[in-house]
Residue frames as a rotation matrix with the C-alpha (Angstrom) as fourth column:
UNK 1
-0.136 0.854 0.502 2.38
-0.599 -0.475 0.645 -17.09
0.789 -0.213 0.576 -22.29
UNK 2
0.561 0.300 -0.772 2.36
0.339 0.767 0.545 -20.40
0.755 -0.567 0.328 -20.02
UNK 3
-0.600 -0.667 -0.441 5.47
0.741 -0.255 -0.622 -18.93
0.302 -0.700 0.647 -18.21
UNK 4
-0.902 -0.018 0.432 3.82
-0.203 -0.865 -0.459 -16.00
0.382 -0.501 0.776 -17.63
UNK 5
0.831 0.556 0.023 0.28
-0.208 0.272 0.939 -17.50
0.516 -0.786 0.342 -15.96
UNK 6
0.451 -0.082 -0.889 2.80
0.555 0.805 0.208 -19.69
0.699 -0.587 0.409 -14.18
UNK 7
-0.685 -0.603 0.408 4.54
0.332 -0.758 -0.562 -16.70
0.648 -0.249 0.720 -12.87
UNK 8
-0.378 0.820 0.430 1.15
-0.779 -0.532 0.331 -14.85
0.501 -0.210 0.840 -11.93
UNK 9
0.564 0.499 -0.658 -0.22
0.040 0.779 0.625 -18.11
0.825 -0.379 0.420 -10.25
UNK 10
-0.187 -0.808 -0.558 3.02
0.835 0.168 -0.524 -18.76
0.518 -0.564 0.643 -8.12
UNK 11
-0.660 -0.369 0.655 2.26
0.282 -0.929 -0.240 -14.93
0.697 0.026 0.717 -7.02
UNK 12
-0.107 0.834 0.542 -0.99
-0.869 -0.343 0.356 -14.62
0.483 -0.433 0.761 -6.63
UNK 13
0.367 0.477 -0.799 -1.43
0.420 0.681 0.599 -18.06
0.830 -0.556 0.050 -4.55
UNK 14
-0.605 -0.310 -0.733 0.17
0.759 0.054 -0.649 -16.22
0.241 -0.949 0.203 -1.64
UNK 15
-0.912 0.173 0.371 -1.30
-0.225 -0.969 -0.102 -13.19
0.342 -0.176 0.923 -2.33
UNK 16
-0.145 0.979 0.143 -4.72
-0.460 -0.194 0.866 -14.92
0.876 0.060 0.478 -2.03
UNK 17
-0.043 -0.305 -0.951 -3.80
0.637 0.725 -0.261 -16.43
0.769 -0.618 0.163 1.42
UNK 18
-0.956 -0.137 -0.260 -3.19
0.264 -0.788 -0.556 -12.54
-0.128 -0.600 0.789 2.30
UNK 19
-0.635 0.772 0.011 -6.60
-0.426 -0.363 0.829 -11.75
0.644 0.521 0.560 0.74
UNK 20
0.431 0.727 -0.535 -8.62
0.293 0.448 0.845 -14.22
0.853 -0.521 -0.020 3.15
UNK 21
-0.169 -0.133 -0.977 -6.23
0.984 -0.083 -0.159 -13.06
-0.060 -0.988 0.145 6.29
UNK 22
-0.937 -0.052 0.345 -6.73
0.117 -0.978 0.172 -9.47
0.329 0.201 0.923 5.64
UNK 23
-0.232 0.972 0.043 -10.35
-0.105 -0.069 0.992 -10.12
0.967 0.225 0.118 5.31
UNK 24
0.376 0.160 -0.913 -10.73
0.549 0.755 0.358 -11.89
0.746 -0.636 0.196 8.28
UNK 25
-0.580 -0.815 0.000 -8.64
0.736 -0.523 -0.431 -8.80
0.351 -0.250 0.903 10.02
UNK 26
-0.800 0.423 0.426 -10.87
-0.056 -0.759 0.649 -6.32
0.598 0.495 0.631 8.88
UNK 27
0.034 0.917 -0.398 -13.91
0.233 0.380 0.895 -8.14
0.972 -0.124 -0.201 9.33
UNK 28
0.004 -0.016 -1.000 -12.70
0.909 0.417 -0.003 -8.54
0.417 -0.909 0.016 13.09
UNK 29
-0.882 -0.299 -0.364 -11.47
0.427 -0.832 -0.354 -4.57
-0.197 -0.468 0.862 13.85
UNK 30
-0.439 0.801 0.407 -14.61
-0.362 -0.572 0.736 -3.48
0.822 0.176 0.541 12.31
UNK 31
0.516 0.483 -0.708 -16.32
0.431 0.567 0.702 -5.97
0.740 -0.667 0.084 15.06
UNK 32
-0.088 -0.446 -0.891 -14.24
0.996 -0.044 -0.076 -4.80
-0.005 -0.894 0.448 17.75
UNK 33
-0.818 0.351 0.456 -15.35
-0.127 -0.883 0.452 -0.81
0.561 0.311 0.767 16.66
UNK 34
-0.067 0.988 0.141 -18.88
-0.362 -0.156 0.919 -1.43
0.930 0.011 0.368 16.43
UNK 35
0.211 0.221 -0.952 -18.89
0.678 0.668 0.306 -3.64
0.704 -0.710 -0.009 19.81
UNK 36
-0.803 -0.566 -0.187 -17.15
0.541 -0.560 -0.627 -0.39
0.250 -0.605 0.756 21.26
UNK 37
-0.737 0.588 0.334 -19.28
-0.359 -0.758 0.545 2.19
0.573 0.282 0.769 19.83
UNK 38
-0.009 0.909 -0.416 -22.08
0.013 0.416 0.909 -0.13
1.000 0.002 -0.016 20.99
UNK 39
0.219 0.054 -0.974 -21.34
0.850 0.479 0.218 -0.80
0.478 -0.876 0.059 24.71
UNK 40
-0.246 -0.564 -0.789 -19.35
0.919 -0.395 -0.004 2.62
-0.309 -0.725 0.615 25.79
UNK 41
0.224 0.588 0.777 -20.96
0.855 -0.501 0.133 4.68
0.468 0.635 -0.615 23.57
UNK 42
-0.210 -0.761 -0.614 -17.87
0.662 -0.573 0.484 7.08
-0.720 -0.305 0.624 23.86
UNK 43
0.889 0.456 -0.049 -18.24
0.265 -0.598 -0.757 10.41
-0.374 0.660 -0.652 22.07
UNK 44
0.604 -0.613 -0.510 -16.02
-0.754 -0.646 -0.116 11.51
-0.258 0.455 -0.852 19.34
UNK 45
-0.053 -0.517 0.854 -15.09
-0.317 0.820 0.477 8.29
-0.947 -0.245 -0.208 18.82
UNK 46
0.780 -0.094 -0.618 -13.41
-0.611 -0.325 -0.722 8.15
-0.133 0.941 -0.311 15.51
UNK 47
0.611 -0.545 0.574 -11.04
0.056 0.753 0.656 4.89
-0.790 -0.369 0.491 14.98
UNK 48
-0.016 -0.431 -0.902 -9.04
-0.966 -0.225 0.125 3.94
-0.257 0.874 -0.413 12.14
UNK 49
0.590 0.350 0.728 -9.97
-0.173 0.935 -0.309 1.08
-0.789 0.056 0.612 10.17
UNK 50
0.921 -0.202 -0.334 -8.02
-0.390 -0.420 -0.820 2.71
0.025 0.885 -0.465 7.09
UNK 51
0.174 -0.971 0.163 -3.98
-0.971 -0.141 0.194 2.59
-0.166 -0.192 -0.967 8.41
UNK 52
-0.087 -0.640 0.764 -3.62
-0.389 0.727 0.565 -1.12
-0.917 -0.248 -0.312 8.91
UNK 53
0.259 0.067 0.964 -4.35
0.534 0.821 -0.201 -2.41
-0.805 0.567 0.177 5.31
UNK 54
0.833 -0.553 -0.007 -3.00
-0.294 -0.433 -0.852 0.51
0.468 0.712 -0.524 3.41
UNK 55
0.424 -0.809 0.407 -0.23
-0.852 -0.204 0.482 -0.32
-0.307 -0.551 -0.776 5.77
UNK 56
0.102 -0.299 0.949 -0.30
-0.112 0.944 0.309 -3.81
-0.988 -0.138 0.063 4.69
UNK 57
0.823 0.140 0.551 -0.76
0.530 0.161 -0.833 -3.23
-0.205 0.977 0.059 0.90
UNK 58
0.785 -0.507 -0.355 1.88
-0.618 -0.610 -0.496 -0.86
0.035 0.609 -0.792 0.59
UNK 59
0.064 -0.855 0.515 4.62
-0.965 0.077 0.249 -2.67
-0.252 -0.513 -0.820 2.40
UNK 60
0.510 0.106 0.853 3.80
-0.242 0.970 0.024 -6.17
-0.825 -0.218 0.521 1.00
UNK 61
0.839 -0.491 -0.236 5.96
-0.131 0.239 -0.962 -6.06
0.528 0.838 0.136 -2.72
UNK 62
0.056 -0.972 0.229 9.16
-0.994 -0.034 0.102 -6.18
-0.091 -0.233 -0.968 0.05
UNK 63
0.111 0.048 0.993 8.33
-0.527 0.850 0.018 -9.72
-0.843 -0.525 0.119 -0.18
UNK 64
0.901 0.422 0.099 7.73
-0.122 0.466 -0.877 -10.55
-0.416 0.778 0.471 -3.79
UNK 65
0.722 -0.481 -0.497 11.23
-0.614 -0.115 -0.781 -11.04
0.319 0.869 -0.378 -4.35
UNK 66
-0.019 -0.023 1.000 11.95
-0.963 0.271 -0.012 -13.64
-0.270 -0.962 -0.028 -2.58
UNK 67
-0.597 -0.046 0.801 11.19
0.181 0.965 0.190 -17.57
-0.781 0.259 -0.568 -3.01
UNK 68
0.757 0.635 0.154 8.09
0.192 0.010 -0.981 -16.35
-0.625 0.772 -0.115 -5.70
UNK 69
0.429 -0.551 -0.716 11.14
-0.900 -0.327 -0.288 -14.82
-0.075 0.768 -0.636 -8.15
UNK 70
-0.210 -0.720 0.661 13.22
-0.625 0.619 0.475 -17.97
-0.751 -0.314 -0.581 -7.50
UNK 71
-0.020 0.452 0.892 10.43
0.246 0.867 -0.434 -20.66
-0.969 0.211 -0.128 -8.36
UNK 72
0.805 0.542 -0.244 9.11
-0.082 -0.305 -0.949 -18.64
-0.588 0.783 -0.201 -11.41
UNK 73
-0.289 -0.795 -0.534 12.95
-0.956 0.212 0.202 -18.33
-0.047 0.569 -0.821 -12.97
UNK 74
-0.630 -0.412 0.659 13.51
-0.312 0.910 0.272 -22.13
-0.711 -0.034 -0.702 -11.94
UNK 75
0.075 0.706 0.704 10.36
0.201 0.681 -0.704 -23.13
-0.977 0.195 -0.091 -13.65
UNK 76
-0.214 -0.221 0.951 11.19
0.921 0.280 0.272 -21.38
-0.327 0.934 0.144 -17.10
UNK 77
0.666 0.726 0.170 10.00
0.741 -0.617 -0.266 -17.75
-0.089 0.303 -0.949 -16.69
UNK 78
-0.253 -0.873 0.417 12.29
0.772 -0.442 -0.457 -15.16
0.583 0.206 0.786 -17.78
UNK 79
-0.684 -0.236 -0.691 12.58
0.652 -0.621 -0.434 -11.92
-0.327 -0.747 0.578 -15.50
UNK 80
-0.979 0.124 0.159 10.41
-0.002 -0.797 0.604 -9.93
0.202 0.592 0.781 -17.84
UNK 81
-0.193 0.701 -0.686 7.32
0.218 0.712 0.667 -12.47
0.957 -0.021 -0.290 -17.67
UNK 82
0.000 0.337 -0.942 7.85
0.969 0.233 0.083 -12.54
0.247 -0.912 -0.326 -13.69
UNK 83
-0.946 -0.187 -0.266 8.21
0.254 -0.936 -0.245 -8.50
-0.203 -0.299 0.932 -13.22
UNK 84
-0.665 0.747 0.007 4.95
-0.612 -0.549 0.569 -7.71
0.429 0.374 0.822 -15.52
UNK 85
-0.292 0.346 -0.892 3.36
0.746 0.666 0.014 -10.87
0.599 -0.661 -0.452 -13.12
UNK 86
-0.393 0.066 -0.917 3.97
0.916 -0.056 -0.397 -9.36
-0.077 -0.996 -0.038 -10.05
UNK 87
-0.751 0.437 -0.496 2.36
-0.179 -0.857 -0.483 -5.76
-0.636 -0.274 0.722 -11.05
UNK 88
-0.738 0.571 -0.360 -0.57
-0.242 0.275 0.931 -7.66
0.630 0.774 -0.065 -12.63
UNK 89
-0.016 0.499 -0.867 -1.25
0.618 0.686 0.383 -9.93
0.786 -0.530 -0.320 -9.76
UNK 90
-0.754 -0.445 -0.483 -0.40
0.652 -0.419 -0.632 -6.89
0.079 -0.792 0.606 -7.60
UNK 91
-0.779 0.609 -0.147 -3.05
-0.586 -0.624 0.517 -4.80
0.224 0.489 0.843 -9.09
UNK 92
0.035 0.992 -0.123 -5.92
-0.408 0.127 0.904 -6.72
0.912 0.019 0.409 -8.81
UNK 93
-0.446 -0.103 -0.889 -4.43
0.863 0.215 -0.458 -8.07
0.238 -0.971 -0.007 -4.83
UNK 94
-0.840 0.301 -0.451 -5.04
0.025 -0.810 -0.586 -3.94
-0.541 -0.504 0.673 -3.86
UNK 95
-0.839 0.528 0.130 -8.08
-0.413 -0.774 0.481 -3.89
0.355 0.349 0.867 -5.77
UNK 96
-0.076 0.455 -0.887 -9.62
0.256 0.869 0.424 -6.62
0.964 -0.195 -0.182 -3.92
UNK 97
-0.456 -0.357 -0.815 -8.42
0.885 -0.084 -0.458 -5.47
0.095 -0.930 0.354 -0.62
UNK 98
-0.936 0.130 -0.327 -9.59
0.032 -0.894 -0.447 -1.89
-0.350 -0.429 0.833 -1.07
UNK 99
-0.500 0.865 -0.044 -12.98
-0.201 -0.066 0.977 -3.31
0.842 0.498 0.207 -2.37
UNK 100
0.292 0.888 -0.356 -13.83
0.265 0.283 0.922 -5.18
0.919 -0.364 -0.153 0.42
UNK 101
-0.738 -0.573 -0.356 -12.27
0.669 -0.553 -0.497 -2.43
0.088 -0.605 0.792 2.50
UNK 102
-0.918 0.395 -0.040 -14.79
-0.388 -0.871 0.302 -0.37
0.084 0.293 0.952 1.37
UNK 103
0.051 0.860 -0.508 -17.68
0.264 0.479 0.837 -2.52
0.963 -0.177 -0.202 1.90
UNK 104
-0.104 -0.345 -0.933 -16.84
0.933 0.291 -0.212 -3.07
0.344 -0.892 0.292 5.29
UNK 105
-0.938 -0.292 -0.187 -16.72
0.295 -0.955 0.010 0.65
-0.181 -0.045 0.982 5.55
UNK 106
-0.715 0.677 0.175 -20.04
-0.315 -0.535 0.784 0.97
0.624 0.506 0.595 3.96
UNK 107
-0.162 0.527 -0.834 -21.73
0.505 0.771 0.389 -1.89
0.848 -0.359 -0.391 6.03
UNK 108
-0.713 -0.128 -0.689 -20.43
0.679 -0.369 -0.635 0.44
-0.173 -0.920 0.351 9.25
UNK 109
-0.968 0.183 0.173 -22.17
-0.083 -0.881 0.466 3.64
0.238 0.437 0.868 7.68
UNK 110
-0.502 0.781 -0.372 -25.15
-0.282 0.259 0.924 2.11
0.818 0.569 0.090 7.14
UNK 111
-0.245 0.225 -0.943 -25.35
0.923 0.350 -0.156 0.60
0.295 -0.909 -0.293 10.81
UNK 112
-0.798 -0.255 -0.546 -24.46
0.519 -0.753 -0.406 4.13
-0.308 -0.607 0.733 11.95
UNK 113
-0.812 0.583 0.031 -27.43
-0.497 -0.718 0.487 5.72
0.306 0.380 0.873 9.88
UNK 114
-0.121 0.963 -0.241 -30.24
-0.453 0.163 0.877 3.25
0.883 0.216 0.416 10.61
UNK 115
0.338 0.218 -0.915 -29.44
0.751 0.523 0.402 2.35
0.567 -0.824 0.013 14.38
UNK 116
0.958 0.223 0.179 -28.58
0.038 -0.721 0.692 4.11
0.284 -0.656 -0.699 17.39
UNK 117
0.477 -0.868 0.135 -24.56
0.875 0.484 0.022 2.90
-0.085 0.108 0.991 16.80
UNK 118
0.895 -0.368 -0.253 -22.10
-0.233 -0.869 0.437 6.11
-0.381 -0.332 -0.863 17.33
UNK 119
0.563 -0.243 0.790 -19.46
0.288 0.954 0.087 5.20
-0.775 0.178 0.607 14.78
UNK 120
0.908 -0.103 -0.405 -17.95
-0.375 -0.628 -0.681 8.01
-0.184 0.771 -0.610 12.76
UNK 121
0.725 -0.603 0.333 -14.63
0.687 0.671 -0.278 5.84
-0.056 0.431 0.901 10.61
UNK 122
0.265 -0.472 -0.841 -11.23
-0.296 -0.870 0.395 8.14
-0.918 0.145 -0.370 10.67
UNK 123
0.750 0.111 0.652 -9.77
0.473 0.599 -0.646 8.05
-0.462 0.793 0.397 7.14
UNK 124
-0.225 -0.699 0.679 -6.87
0.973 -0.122 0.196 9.06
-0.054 0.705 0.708 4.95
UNK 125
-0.260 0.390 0.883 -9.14
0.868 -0.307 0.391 11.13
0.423 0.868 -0.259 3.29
UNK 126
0.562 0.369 -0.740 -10.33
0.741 -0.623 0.251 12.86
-0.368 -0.690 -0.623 6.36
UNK 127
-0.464 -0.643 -0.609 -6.73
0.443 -0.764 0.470 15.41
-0.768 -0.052 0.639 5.23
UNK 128
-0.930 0.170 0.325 -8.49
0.287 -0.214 0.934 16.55
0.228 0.962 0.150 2.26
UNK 129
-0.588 0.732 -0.345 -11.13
-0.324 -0.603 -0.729 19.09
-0.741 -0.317 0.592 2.75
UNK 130
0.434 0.742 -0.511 -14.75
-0.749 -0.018 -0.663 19.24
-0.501 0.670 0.548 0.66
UNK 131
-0.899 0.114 -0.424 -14.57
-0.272 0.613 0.742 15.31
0.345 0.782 -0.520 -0.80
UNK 132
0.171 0.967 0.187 -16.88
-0.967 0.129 0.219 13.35
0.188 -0.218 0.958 -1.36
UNK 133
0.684 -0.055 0.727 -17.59
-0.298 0.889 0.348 9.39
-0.666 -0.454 0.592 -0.63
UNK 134
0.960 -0.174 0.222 -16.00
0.272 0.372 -0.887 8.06
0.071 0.912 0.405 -4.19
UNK 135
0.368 -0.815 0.447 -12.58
-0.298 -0.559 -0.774 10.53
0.881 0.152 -0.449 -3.46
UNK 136
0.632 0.019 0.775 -12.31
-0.724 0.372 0.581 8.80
-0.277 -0.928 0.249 -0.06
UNK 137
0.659 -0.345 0.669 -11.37
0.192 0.937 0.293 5.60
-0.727 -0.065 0.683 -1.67
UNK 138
0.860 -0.414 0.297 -9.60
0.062 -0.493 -0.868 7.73
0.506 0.765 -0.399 -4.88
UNK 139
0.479 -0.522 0.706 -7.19
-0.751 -0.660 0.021 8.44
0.455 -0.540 -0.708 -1.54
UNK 140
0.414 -0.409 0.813 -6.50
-0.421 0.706 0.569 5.42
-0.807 -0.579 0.120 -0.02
UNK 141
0.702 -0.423 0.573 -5.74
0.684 0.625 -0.377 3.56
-0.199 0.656 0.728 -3.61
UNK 142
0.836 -0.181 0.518 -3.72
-0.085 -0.975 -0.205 6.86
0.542 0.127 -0.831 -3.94
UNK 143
0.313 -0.687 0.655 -1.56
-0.948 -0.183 0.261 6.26
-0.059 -0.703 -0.709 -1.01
UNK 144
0.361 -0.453 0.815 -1.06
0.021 0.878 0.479 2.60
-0.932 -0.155 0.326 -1.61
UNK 145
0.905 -0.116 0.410 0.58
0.413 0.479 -0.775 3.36
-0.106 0.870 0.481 -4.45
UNK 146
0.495 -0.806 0.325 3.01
-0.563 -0.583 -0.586 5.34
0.662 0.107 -0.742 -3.52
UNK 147
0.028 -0.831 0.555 4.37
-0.939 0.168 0.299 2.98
-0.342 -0.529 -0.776 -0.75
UNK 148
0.699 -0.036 0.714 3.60
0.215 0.963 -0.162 -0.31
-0.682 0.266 0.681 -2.44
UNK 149
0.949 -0.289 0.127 5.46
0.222 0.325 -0.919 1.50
0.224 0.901 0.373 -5.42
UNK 150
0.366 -0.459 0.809 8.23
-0.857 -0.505 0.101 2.57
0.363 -0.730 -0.579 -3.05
UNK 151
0.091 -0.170 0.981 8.74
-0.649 0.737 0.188 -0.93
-0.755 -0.654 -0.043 -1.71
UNK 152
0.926 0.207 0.316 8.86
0.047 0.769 -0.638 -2.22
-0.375 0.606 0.702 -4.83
UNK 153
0.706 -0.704 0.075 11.81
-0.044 -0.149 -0.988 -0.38
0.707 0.694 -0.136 -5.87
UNK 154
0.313 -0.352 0.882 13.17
-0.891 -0.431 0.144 -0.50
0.330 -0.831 -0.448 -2.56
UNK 155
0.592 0.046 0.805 12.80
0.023 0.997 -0.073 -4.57
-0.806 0.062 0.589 -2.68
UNK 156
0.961 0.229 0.158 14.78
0.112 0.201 -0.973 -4.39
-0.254 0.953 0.168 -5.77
UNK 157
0.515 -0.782 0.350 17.35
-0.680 -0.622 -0.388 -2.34
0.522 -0.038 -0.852 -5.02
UNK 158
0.425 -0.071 0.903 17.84
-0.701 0.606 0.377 -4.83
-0.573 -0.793 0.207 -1.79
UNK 159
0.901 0.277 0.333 17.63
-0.055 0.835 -0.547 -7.43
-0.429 0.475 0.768 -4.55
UNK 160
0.946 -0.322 0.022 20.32
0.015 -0.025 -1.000 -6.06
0.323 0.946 -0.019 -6.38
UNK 161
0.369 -0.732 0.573 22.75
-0.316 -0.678 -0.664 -4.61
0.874 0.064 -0.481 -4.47
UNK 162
-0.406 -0.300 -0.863 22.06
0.605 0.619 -0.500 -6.58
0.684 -0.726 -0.070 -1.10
UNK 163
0.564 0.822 0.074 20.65
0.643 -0.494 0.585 -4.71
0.517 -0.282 -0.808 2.00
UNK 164
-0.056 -0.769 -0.636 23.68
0.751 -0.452 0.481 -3.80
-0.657 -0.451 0.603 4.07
UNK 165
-0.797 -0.318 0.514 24.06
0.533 -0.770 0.350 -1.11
0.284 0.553 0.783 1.01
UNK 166
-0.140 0.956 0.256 20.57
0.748 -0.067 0.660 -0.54
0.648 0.284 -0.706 0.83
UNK 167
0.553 0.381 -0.741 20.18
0.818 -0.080 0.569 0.20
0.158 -0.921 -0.356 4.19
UNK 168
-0.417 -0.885 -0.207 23.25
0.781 -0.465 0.418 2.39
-0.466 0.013 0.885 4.11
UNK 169
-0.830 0.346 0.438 21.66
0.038 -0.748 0.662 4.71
0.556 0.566 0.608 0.81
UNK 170
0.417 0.909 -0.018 18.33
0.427 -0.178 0.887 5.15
0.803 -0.377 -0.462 2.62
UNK 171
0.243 -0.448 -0.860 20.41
0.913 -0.193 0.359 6.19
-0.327 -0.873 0.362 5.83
UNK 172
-0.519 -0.587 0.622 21.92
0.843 -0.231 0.486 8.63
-0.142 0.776 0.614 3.25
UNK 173
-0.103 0.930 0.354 18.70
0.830 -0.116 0.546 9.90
0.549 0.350 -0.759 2.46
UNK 174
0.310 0.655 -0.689 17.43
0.912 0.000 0.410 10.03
0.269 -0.756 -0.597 5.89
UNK 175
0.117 -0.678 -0.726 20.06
0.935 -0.170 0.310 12.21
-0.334 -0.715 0.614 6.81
UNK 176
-0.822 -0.382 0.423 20.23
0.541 -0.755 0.371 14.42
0.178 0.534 0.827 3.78
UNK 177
-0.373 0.814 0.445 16.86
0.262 -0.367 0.892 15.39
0.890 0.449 -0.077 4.80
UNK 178
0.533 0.183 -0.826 16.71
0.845 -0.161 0.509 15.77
-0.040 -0.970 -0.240 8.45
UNK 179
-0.787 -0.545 -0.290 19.86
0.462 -0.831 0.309 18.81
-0.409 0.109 0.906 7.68
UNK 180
-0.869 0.082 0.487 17.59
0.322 -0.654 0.685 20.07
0.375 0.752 0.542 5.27
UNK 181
0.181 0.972 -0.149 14.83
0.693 -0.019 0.720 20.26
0.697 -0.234 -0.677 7.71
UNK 182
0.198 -0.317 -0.928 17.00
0.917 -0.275 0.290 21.72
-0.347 -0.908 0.236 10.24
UNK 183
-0.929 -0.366 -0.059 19.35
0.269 -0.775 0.571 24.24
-0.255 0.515 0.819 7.98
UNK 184
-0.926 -0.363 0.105 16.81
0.378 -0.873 0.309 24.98
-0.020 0.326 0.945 5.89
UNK 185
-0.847 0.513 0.141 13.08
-0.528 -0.775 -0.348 26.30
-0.070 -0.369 0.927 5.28
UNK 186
-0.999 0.036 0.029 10.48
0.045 0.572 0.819 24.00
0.013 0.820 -0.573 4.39
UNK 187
-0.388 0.871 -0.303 7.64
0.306 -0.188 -0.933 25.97
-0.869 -0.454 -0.194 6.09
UNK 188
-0.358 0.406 -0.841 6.70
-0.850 -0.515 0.113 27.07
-0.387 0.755 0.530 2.23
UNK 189
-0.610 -0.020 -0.792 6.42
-0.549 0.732 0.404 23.51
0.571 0.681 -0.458 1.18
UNK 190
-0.745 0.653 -0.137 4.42
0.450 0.340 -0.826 22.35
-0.493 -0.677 -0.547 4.47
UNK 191
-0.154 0.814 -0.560 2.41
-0.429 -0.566 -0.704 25.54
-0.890 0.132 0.436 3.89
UNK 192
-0.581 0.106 -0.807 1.78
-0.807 0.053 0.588 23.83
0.105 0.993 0.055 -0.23
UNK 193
-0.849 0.031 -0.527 1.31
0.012 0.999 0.041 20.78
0.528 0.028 -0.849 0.83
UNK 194
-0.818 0.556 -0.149 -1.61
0.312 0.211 -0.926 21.55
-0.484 -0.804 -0.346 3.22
UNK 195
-0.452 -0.035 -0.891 -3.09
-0.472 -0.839 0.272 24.06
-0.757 0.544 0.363 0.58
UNK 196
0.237 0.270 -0.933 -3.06
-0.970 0.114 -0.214 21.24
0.048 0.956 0.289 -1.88
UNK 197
-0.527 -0.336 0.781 -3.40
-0.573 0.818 -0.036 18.13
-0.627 -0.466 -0.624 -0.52
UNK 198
0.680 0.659 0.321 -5.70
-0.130 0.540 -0.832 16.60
-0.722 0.524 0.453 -3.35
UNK 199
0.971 -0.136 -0.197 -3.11
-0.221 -0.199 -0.955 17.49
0.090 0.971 -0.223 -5.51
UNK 200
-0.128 -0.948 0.291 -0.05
-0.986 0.090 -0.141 16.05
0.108 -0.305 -0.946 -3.18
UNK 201
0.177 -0.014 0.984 -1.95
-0.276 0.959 0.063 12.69
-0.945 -0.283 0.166 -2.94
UNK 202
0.912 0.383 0.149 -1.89
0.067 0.219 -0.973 12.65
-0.405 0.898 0.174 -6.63
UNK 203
0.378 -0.922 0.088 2.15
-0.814 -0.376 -0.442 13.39
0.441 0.095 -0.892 -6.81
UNK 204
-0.193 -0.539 0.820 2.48
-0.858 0.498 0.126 10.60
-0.477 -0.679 -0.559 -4.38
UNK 205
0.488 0.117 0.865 1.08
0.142 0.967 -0.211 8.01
-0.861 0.226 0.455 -6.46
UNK 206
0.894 -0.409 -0.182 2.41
-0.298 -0.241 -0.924 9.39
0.334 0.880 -0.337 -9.66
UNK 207
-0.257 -0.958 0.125 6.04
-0.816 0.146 -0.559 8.90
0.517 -0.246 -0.820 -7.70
UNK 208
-0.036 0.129 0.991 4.56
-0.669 0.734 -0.120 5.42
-0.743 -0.667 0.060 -6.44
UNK 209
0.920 0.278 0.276 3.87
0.068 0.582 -0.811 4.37
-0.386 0.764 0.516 -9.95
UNK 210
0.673 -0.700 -0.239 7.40
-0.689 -0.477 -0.545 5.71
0.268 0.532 -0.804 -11.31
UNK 211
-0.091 -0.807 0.583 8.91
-0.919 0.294 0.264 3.94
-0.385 -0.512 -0.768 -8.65
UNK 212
0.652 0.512 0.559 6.99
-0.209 0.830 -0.516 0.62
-0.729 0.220 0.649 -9.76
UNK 213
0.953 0.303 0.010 8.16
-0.043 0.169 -0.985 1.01
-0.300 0.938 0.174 -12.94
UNK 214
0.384 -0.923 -0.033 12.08
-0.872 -0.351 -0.340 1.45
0.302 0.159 -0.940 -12.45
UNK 215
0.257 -0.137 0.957 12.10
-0.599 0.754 0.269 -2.28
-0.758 -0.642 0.112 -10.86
UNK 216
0.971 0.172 0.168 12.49
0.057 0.513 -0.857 -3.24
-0.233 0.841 0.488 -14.65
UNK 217
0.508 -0.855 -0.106 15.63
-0.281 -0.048 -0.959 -2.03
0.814 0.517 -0.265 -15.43
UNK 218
-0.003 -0.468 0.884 16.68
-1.000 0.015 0.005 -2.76
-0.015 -0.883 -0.468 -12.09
UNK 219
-0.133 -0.076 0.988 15.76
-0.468 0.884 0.005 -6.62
-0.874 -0.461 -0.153 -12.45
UNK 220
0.735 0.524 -0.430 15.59
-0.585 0.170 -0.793 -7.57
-0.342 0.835 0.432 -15.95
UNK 221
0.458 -0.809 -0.369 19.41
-0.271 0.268 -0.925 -8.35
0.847 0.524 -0.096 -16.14
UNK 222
0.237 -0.567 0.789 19.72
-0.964 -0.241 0.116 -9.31
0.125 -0.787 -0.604 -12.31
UNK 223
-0.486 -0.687 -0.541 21.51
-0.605 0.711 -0.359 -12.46
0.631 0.153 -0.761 -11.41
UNK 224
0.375 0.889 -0.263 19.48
-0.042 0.299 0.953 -15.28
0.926 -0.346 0.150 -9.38
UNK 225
-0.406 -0.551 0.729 20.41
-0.823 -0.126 -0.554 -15.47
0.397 -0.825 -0.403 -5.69
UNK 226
-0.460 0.346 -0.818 20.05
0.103 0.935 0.338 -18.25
0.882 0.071 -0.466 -3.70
């Protein structure tokens, strides 16, 4: 049990380092919005406050294997201990972030309803017809799970195999799927996907969580690297 806090500590002390710059991000683009809205009082003026910190939550596990896996082995934690760490301390990093993501968000609202501020937030969520406020943020934790859980297995893989492959099987990918735009049809699957976009954000995290979860067998038995 000590290994594993010490694991989770060792994690989360960077993560909370991101947790005050993030904030401090935010805090600022929202200021640099409202200072628009206020002064140029531009119509239709719809920003995005949403992109950069799902952008940052998803894409930050490429890191967590790195010097945190190193220390946590060196110190006495076995791979198991530091894997179920890092999607502990991960979990409550994005719920922090998309809490006071969502403040911030609310704080704007609230300006925009009870002053003369012009301020309408773009959002994820905006693709999804008839939600409501609560399915807004249902969407954004939604989408950071699918690329945080994506980048986790994607960090792993890296881990394992090295990147030069990596890079190589993602090329792979890239490729099988540009032909398969080209050759073949995928206007039925656009046409689904637009149709049922509540129900494609909800596939994407389901295949964001999957992915999460394959980093186990992928690093339980991997070898340390210097």
């Amino acid at each position: 049990m000590n290994n594993l806090k010490g694991s989770f500590s060792i994690i989360f002390k960077d993560l909370r380092l991101q947790i005050y710059t993030f904030t401090i991000v935010l805090l600022v683009l929202a200021g640099v919005y409202v200072a628009i809205a206020i002064f140029n009082e531009l119509e239709n003026f719809k920003p995005v406050i949403s992109g950069p910190i799902i952008g940052i939550l998803g894409f930050m596990p490429l890191f967590l294997f790195g010097d945190p896996f190193k220390a946590s082995i060196e110190l006495g934690a076995t791979r198991k201990q530091y894997i179920l760490s890092a999607w502990i301390s991960y979990i409550i990093f994005v719920f922090i972030m998309l809490a006071i993501h969502e403040l911030i968000i609310f704080i704007i609202d609230l300006m925009t309803k009870f002053t003369d501020v012009n301020l309408d937030l773009a959002r994820i969520g905006d693709l999804v017809p008839n939600i409501n406020g609560f399915d807004y943020a249902w969407i954004d934790f939604l989408t950071v799970m699918f690329l945080a859980g994506i980048c986790f297995l994607v960090a792993a893989i890296i881990y394992r195999v090295g990147i030069i492959p990596t890079l190589i099987g993602l090329f792979a990918v890239g490729v099988v799927i540009f032909v398969w735009i080209v050759v073949g049809d995928v206007n039925p699957l656009v046409n689904w996907v637009f149709d049922h976009a509540y129900q494609t954000f909800h596939i994407l995290g389901l295949a964001g969580l999957i992915s999460a979860l394959l980093i186990y067998p992928l690093m339980i038995r991997v070898t340390l690297k210097d």
